[in-house]
C-alpha positions as CSV (number, residue, x, y, z in Angstrom):
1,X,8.3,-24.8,-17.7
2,X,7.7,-25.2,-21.6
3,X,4.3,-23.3,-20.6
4,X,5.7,-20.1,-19.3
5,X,8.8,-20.2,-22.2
6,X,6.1,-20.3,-24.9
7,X,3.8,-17.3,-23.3
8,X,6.7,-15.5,-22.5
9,X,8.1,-15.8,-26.1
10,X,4.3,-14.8,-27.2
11,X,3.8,-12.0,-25.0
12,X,7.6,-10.1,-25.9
13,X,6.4,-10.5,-30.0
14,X,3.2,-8.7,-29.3
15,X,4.8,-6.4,-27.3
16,X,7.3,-5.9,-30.2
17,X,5.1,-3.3,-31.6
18,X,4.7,-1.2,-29.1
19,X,8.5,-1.1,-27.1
20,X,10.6,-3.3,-28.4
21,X,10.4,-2.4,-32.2
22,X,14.1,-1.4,-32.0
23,X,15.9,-3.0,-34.8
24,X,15.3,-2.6,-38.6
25,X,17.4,-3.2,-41.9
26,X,19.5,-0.1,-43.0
27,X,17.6,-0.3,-46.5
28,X,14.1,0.4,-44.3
29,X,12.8,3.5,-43.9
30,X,12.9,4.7,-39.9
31,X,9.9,2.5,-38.7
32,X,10.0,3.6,-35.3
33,X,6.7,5.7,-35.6
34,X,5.2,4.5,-38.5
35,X,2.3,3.3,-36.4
36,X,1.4,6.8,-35.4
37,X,2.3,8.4,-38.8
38,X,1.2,5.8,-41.6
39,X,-2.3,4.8,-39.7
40,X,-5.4,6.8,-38.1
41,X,-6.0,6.0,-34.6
42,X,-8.6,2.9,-34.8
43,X,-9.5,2.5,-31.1
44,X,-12.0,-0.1,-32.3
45,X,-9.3,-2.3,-33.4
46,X,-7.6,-5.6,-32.3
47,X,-4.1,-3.5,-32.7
48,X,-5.1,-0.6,-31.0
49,X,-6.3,-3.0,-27.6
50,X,-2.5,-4.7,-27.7
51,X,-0.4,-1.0,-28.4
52,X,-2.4,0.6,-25.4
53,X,-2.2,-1.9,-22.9
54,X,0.0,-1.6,-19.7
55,X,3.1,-3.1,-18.7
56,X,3.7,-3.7,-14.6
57,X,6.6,-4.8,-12.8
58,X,7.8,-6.0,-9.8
59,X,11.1,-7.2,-7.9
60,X,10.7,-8.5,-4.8
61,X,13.8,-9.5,-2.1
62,X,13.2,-11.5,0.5
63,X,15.7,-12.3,4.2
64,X,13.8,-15.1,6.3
65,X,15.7,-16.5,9.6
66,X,14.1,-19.2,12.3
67,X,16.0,-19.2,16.0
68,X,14.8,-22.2,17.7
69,X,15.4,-22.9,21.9
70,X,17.3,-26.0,22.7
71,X,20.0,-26.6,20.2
72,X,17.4,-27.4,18.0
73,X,18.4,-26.5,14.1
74,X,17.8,-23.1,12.9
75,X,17.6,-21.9,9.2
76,X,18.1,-18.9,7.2
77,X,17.2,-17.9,3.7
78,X,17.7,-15.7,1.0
79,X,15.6,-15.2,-1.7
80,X,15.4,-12.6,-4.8
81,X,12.9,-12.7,-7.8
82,X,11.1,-10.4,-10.8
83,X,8.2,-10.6,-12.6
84,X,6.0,-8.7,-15.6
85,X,2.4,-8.5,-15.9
86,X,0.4,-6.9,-19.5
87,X,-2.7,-6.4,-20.0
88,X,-4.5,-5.2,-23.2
89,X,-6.7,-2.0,-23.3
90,X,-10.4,-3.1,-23.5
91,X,-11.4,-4.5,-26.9
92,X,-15.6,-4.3,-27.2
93,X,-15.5,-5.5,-23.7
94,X,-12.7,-8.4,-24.1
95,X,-9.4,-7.6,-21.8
96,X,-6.0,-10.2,-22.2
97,X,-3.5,-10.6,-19.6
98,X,-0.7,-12.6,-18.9
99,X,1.8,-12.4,-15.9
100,X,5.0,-15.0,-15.1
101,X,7.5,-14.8,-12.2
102,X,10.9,-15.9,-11.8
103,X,12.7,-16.4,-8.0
104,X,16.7,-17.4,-7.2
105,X,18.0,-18.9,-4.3
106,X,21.0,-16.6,-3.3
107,X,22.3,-18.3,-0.1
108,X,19.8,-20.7,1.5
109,X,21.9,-23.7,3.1
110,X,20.5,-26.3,4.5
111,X,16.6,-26.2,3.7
112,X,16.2,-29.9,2.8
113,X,17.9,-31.4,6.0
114,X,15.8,-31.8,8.8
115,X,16.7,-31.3,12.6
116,X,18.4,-33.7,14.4
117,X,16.9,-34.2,17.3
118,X,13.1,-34.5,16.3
119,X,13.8,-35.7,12.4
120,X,11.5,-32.4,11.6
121,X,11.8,-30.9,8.3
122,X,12.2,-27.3,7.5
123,X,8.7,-25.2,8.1
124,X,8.8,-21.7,6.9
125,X,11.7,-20.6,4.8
126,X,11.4,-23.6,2.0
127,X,8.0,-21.7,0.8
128,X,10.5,-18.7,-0.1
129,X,10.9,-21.6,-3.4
130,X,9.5,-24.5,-4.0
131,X,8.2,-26.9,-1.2
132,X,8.0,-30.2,-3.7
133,X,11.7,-29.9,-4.2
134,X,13.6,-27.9,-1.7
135,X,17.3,-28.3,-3.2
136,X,15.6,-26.4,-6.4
137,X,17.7,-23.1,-7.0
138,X,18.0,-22.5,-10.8
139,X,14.3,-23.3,-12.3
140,X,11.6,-21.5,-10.1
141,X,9.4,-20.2,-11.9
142,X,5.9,-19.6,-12.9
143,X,3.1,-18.3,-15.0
144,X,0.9,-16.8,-13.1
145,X,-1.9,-15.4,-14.9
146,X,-3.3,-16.0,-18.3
147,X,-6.8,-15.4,-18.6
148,X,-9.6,-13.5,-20.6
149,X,-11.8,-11.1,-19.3
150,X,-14.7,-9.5,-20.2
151,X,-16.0,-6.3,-19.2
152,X,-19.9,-4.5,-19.1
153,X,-20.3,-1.7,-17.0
154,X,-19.1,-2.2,-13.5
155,X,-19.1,-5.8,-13.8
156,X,-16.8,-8.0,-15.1
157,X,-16.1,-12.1,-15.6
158,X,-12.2,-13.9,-16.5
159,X,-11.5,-17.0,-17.3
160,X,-8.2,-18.1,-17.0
161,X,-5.7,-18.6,-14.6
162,X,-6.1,-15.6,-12.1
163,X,-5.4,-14.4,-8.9
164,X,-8.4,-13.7,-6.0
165,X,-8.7,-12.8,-2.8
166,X,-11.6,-14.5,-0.8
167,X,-12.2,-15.8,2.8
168,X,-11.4,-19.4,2.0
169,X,-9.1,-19.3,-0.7
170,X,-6.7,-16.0,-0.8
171,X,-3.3,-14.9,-1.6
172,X,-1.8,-15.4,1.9
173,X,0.9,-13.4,0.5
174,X,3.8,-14.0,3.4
175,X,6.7,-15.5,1.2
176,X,7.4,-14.5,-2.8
177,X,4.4,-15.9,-4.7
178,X,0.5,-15.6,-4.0
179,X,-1.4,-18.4,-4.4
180,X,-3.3,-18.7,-7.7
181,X,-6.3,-20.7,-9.2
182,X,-7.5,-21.3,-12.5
183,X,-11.1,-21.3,-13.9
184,X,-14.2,-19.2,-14.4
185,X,-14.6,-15.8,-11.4
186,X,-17.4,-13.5,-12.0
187,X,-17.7,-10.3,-9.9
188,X,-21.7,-8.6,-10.7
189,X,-21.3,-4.8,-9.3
190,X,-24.2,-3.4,-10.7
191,X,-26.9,-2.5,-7.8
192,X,-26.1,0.4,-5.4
193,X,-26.2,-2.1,-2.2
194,X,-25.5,-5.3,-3.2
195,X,-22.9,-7.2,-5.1
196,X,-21.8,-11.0,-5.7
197,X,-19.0,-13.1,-6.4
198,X,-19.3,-16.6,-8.0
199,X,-16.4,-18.8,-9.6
200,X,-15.9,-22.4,-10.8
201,X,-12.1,-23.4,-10.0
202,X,-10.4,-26.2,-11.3
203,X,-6.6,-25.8,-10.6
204,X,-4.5,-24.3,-8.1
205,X,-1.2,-23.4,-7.8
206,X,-0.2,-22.7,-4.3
207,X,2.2,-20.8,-3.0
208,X,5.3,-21.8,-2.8
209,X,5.3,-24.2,-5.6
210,X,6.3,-23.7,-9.6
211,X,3.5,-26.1,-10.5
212,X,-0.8,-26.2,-11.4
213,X,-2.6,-29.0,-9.6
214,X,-6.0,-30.1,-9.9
215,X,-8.1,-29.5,-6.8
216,X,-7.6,-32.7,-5.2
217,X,-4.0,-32.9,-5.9
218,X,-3.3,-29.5,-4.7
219,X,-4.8,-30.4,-0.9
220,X,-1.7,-32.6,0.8
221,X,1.6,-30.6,-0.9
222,X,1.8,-28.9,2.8
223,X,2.0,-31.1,5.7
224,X,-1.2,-33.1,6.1
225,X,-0.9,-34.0,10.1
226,X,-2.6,-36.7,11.7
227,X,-5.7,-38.4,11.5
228,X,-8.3,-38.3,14.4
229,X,-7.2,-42.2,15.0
230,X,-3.9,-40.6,15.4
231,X,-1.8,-42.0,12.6
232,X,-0.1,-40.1,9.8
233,X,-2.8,-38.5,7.3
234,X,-2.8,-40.8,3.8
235,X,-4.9,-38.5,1.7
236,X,-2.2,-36.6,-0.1
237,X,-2.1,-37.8,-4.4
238,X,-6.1,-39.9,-3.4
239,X,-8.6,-37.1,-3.3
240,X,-10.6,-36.9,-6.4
241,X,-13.0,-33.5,-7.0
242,X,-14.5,-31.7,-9.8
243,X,-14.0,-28.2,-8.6
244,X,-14.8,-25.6,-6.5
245,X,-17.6,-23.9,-6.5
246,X,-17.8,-20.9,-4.4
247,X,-20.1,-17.5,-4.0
248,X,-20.3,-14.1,-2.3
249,X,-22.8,-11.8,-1.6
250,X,-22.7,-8.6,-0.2
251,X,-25.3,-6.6,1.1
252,X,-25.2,-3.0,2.3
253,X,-28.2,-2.3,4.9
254,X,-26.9,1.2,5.4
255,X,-23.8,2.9,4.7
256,X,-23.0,1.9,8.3
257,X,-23.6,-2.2,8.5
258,X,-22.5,-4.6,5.6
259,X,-23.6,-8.1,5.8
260,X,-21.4,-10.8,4.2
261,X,-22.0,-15.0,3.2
262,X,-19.6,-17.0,1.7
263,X,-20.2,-20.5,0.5
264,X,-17.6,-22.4,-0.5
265,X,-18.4,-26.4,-2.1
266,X,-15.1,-28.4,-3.3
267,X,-17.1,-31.2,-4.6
268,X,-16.8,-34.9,-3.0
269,X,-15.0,-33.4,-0.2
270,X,-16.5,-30.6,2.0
271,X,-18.7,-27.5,2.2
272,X,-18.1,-24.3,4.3
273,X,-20.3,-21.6,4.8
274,X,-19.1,-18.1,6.5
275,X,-21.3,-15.3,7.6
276,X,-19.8,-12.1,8.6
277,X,-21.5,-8.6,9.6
278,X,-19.5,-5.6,10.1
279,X,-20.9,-2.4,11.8
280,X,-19.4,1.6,12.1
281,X,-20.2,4.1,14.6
282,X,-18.9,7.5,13.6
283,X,-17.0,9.1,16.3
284,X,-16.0,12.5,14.4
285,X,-15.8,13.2,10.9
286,X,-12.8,10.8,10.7
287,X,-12.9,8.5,13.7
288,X,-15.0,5.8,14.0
289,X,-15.8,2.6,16.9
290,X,-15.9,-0.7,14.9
291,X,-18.0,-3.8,15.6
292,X,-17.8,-7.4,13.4
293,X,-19.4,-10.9,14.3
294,X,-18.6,-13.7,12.2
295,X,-20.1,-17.4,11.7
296,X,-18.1,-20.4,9.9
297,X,-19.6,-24.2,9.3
298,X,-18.1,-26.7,7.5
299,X,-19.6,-29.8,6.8
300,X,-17.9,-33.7,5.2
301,X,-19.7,-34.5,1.8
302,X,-19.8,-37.8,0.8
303,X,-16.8,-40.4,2.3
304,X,-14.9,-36.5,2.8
305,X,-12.9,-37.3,-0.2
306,X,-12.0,-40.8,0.0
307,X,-14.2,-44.7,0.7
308,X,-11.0,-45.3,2.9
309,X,-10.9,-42.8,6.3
310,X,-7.0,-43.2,6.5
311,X,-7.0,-41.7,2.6
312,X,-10.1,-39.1,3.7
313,X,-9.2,-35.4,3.8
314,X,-12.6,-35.3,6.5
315,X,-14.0,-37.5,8.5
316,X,-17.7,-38.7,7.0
317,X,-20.1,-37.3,8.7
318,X,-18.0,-34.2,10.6
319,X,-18.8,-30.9,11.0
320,X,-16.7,-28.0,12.6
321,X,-18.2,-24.6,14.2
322,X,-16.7,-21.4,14.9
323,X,-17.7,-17.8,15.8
324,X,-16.1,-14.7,16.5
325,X,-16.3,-10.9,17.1
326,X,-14.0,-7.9,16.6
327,X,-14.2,-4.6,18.7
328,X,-11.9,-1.8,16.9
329,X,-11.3,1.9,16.5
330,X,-10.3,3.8,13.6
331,X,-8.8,7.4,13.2
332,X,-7.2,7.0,9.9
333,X,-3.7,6.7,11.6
334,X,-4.5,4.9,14.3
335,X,-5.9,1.5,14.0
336,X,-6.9,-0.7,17.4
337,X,-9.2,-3.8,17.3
338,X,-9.6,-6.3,20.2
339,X,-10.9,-10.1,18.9
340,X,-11.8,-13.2,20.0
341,X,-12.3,-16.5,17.9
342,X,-14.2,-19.5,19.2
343,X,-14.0,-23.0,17.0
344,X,-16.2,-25.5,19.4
345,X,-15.5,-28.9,20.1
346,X,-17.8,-30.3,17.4
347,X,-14.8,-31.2,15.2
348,X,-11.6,-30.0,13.9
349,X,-11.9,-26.4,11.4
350,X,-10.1,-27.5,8.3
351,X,-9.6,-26.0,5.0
352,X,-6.3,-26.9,2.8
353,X,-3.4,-24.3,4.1
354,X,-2.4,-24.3,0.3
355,X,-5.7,-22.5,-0.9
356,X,-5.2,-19.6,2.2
357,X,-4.9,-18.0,5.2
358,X,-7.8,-18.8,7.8
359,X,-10.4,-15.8,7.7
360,X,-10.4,-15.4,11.8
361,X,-10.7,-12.1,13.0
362,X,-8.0,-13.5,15.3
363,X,-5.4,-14.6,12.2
364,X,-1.6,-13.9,13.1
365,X,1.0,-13.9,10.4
366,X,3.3,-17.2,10.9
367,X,0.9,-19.4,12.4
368,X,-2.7,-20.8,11.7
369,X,-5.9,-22.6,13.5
370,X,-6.8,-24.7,10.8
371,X,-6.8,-28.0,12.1
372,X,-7.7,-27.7,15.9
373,X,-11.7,-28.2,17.3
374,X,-12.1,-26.5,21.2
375,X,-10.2,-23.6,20.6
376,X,-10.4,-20.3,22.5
377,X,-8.1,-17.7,20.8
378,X,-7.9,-13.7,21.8
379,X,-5.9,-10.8,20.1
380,X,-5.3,-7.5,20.3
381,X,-3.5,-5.3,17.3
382,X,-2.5,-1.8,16.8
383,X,-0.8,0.2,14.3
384,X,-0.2,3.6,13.8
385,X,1.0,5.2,9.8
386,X,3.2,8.7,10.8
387,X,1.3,11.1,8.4
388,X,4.7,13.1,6.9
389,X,6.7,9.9,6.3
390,X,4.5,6.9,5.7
391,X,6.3,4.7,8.3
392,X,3.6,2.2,9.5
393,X,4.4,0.4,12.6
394,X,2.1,-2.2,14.2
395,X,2.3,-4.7,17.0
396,X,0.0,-7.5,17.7
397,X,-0.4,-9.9,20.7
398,X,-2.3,-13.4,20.8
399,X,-3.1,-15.8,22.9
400,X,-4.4,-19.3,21.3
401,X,-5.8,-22.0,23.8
402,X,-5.5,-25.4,21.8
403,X,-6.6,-28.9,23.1
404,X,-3.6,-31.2,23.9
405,X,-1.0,-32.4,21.3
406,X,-2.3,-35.6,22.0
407,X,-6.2,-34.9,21.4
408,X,-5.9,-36.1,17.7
409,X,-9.5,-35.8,17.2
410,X,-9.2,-31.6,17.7
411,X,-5.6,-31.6,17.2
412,X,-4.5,-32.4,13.5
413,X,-0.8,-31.0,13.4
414,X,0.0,-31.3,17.1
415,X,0.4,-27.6,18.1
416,X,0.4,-26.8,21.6
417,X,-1.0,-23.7,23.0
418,X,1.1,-20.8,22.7
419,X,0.8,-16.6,23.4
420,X,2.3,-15.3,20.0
421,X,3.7,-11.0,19.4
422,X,4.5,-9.8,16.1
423,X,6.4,-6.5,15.4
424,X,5.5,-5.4,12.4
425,X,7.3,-1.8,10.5
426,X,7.2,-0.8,7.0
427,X,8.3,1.6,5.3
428,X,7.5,3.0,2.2
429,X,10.1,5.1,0.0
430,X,9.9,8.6,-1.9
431,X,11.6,10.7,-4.1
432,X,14.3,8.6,-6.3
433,X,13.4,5.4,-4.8
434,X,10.0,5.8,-5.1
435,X,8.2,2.9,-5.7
436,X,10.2,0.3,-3.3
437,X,9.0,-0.4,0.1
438,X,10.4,-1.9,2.7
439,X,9.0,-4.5,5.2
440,X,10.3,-5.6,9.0
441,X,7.8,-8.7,10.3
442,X,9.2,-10.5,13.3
443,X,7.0,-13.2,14.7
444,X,7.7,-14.6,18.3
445,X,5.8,-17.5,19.8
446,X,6.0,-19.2,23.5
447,X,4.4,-22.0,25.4
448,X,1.4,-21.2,27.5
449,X,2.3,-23.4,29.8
450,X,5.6,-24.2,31.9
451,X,5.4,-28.0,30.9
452,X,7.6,-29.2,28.2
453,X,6.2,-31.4,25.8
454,X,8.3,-33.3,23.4
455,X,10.3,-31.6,21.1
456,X,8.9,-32.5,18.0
457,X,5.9,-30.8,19.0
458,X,7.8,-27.4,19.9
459,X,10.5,-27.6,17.0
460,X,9.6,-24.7,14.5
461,X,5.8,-24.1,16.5
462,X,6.5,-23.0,19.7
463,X,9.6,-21.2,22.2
464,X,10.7,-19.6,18.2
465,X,11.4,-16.6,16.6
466,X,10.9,-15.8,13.0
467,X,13.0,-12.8,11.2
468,X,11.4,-11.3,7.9
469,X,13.0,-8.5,5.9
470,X,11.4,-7.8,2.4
471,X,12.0,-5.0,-0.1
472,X,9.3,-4.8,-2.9
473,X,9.7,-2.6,-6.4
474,X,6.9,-2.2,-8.2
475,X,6.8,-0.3,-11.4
């Protein structure tokens, strides 16, 4: 909190000079363009980077309701939030930014108490603020970016506190707040066919929380689930790593297949690896038929974070496996794919659900299949964007096979297997509104099978619907 007070007292005194510069003594002269009048245009200048940066904002509201089946407890939120971003111009290369964001609670009852008849807490709405402390309504808040960044040709590295959007670790941008990391990201864009991302990370601040974490604290805020032995998971606040380490590389073969490798090492804990190609066939000048295959393995390093097993965030010695393909057509309005995801009974997939969103060509918005091995999951999505007035409307269907709630080995947070449809409609507005758009997501998931298990493994996971209404201004 003192953090973002002092940047945000730093950043309005810089900005001073270029927006803000509105009061003066009556003995002054009118200052108000005195910058323009008094002194030559020095583009080479510290001054001139700081006056002829840019200034971005957004608001952001967000509804979120849960209906769950049998008289279990349902929740409801509302939450409302701002933020500013600046960035300087380029000086010789060197760029400075620095963003903060601020959220309320405005009529959210209820999100600490859990349900009374399986003692399970609140799931989706509570990442709307602040997970750590759910009763928080008054201070949630957080800097977001402050980094330096340094620019040659199409290429460019920051250092700071930043936010990225990889495979592994990603925005997963579903509540108010992104997750963001901190440390060193370097993006090299300079051949014709072939680029590469590398990065050193050494805090995180996921989403849903006001606070930066090293990367072992940060794995464990989220539910941690069970152990393979089947007891509670003990490795939240006793993982200890040095980073993340994490590249990209893109390759190009043709203007029609891109090939893809990710490798991302959180030291002393695990390794994943992720291969993807991605293949067009044009149809007509704007239609085209889609092929992707994809390849993920993770492997433990060392103990998998801890001597102790019960304290481990992986098993010593496991590895997890899993492979996919995506069929899809494309006419610029219309967008169809058909995907299947296969993770094999090797071992569970994990990767910390505070870092991001799994990168499965069969992903759903409000639900994940990190944490289950032997998993056979199939999709199929379509949307269509009406040309005249931007409405975008999309619907998606899913069907996850999981192993039983009871498998703990391939099961971490006891989810059974479910068929899940999402109506998705957004809308984006013109004229004097322009700017805002608005956002419809509602996400309803069933048992795949007619047996019952107990509630505590349906409550907020299965036989529920989940409302989402957003409006976002940006400016």
């Amino acid at each position: 909190m003192n953090d973002i007070k002092k940047v945000i007292v730093v950043f309005f005194s810089v900005l001073s000079f270029k927006v803000f510069a509105q009061h003066q003594e009556v003995i002054e002269k009118p200052g108000m363009w005195k910058g323009r009048q008094q002194t030559p245009v020095d583009t080479s200048s510290l001054l001139y980077a700081f006056k002829n940066g840019t200034v971005n904002g957004h608001f952001r509201y967000f509804f979120m309701a849960t209906d769950n089946r049998y008289r279990m407890r349902d929740y409801i939120a509302n939450a409302a939030g701002g933020g500013i971003r600046y960035e300087t111009a380029k000086f010789h290369g060197f760029q400075f930014a620095v963003s903060g964001f601020y959220i309320f609670n405005i009529g959210s009852p209820g999100l600490g108490k859990t349900d009374s008849l399986t003692g399970q807490p609140n799931r989706y709405e509570v990442a709307l603020f602040d997970v750590e402390d759910p009763g928080n309504k008054t201070d949630i808040d957080r800097l977001e970016e402050l980094y330096i960044k340094y620019n040659w040709k199409q290429s460019h590295i920051i250092f700071g506190k930043q936010l990225i959007n990889t495979p592994f670790i990603n925005l997963q941008d579903g509540r108010m707040r992104p997750t963001g990391v901190e440390g060193v990201y370097l993006e090299l864009n300079e051949g014709k066919r072939f680029k590469l991302d590398a990065a050193w990370l050494y805090a995180i601040s996921p989403r849903g929380t006001t606070e930066w974490y090293d990367v072992g604290e940060s794995i464990g805020i989220y539910p941690v689930g069970v152990n393979e032995s089947g007891t509670k998971s003990d490795y939240k606040d006793n993982l200890e790593s040095k980073g993340i380490f994490l590249v990209g590389a893109h390759y190009a073969a043709t203007k029609r297949t891109k090939f893809h490798a990710w490798n991302l090492f959180t030291e002393n804990i695990f390794n994943s690896a992720l291969l993807q190609v991605d293949h067009s066939i044009p149809v007509t000048e704007k239609k085209s038929l889609l092929a992707s295959v994809q390849l993920i393995r993770q492997d433990a390093v060392n103990d998998g974070g801890h001597l102790d097993p019960e304290k481990a965030y992986m098993a010593k010695g496991s590895r997890s496996l899993s492979f996919g393909v995506r069929a899809g057509y494309n006419s610029g309005n219309w967008d169809l794919n058909l995907n299947y995801t296969r993770i094999t009974k090797d071992g569970r997939y994990l990767m910390p659900r505070e870092w991001g969103r799994d990168p499965f060509f069969t992903f759903m918005p409000r639900e994940r299949n990190e944490g289950f091995g032997d998993v056979h999951a199939i999709t199929a999505n379509g949307s269509y964007k009406w040309p005249k007035s931007g409405w975008r409307t999309a619907l998606s269907a899913g069907y996850f096979d999981l192993p039983g709630v009871n498998n703990y080995r391939l099961n971490k947070y006891g989810m059974p297997s479910y068929v899940q449809v999402n109506l998705d409609v957004r809308y984006p507005f013109k004229g004097l509104l322009k700017g805002m758009e608005a956002q419809l997501l509602v996400a309803s998931k069933f048992r795949a099978s007619s047996e019952l298990p107990a509630l505590k493994y349906v409550f907020n996971k299965v036989d529920v619907i989940n409302y989402n209404f957003v409006l976002n201004y940006h400016f």
